[in-house]
C-alpha positions as a LaTeX table, in Angstrom:
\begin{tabular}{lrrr}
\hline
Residue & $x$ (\AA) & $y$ (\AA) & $z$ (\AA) \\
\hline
Unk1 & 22.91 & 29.48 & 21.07 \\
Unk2 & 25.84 & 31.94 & 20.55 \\
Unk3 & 24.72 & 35.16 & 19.01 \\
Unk4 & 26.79 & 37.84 & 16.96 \\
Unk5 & 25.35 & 41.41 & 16.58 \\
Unk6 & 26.91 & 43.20 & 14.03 \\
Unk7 & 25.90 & 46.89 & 11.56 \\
Unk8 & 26.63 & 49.67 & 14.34 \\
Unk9 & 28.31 & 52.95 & 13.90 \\
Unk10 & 28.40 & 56.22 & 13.68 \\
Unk11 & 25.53 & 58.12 & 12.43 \\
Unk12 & 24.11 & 61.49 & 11.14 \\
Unk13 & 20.58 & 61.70 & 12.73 \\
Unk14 & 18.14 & 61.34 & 10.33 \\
Unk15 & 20.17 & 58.52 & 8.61 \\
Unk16 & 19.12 & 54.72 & 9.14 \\
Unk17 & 20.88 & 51.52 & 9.54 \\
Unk18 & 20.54 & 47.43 & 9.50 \\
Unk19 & 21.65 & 45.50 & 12.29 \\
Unk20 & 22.09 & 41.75 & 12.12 \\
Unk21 & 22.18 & 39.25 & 14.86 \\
Unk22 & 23.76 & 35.84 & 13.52 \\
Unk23 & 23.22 & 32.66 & 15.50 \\
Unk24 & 24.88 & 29.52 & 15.55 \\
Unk25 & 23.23 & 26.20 & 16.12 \\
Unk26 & 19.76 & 24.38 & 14.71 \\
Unk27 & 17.30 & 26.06 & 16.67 \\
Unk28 & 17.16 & 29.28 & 15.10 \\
Unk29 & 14.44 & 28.64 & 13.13 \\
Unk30 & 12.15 & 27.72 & 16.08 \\
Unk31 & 13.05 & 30.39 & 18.77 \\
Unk32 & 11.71 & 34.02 & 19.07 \\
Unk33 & 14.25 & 36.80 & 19.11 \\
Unk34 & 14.46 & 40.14 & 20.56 \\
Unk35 & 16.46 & 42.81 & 19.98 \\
Unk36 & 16.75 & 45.11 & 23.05 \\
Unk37 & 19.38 & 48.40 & 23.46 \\
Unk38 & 21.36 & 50.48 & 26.21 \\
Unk39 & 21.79 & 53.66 & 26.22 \\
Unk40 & 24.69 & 55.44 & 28.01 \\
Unk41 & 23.61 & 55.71 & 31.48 \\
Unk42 & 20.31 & 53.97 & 31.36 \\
Unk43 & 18.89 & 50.27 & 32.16 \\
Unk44 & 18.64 & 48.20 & 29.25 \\
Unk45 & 15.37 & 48.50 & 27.70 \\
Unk46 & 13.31 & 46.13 & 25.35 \\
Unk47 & 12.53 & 47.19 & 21.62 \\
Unk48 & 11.19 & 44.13 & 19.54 \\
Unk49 & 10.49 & 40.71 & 19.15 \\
Unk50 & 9.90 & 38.19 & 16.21 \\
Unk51 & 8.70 & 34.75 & 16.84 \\
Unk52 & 9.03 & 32.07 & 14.31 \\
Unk53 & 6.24 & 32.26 & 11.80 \\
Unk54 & 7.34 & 35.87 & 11.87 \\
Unk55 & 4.69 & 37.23 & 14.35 \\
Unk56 & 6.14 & 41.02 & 15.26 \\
Unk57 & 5.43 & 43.00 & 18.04 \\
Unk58 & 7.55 & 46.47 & 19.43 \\
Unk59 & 8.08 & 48.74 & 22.13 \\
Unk60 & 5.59 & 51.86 & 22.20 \\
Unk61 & 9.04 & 54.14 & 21.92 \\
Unk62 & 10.38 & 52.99 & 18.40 \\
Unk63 & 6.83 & 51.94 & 17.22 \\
Unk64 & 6.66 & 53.41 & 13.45 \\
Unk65 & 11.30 & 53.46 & 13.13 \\
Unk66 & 12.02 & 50.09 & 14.21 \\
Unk67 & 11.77 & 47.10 & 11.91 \\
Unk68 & 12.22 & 43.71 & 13.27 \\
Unk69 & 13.08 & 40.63 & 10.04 \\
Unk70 & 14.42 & 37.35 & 10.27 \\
Unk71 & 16.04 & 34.95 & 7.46 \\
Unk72 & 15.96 & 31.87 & 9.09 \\
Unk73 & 17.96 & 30.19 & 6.28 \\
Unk74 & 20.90 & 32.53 & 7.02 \\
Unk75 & 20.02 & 31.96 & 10.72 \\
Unk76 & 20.16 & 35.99 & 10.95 \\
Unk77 & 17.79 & 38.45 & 12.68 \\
Unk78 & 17.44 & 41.79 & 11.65 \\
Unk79 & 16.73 & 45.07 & 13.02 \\
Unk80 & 16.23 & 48.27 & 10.58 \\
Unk81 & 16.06 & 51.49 & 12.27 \\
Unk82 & 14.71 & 54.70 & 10.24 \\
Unk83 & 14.78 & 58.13 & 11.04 \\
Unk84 & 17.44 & 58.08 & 14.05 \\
Unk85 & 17.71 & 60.20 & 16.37 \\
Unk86 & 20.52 & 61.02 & 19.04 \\
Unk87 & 18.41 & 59.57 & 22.03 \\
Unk88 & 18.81 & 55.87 & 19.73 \\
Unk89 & 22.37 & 56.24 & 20.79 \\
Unk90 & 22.82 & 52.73 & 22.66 \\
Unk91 & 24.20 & 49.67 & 22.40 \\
Unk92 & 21.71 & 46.91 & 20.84 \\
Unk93 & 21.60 & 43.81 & 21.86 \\
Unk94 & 19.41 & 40.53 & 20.34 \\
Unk95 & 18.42 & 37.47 & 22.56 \\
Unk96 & 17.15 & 34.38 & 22.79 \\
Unk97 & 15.41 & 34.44 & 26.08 \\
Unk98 & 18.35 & 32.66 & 27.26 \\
Unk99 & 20.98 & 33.80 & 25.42 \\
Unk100 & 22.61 & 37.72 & 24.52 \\
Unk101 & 24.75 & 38.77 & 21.76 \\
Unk102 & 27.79 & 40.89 & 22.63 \\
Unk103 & 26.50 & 43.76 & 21.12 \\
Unk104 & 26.77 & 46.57 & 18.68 \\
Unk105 & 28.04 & 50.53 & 19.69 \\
Unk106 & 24.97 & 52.79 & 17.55 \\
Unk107 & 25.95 & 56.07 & 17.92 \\
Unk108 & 23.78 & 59.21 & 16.35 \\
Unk109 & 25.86 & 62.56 & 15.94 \\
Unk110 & 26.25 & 64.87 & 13.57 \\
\hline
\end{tabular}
């Protein structure tokens, strides 16, 4: 499975954004996804997970900001951060379990 990330940027803390991971190939639909971030300096740490029928589960730090989604008819995954805050400055990444996007710069300034 190849996987695209895309929705990073720039900004203002407080603000929010929608990242997407497409995938291409068939098995979308039956394959749990996780989206996980870097942050400059720092090892590469988990924050979600959505398994087929939609089952959600996150990471204790973005518990409450974080929203993981899926449309498996667009074979997209979704992550919707609220509230951001500098310290969310990474770069997010969504796998497979096997296989990792590219990834997408989120940077939080004002």
């Amino acid at each position: 499975v190849q996987l695209v990330e895309s929705g990073g940027g720039l900004v203002q803390p407080g603000g929010s954004l929608r990242l997407a991971c497409t995938a291409s190939g068939s098995d979308f639909r039956t394959i749990d996804i996780a989206w996980y971030r870097q942050g400059p300096g720092k090892q590469r740490e988990w924050c979600a997970t959505i398994t087929p029928v939609n089952y959600t589960v996150y990471a204790d730090s973005v518990k409450g900001r974080f929203t993981i989604s899926r449309d498996n008819a667009k074979n997209t995954a979704y992550l919707h951060i609220k509230n951001l805050k500098p310290e969310d400055t990474a770069v997010y990444y969504c796998f497979t379990g096997v296989d990792w996007g590219q990834g997408t710069q989120v940077t939080v300034s004002s």
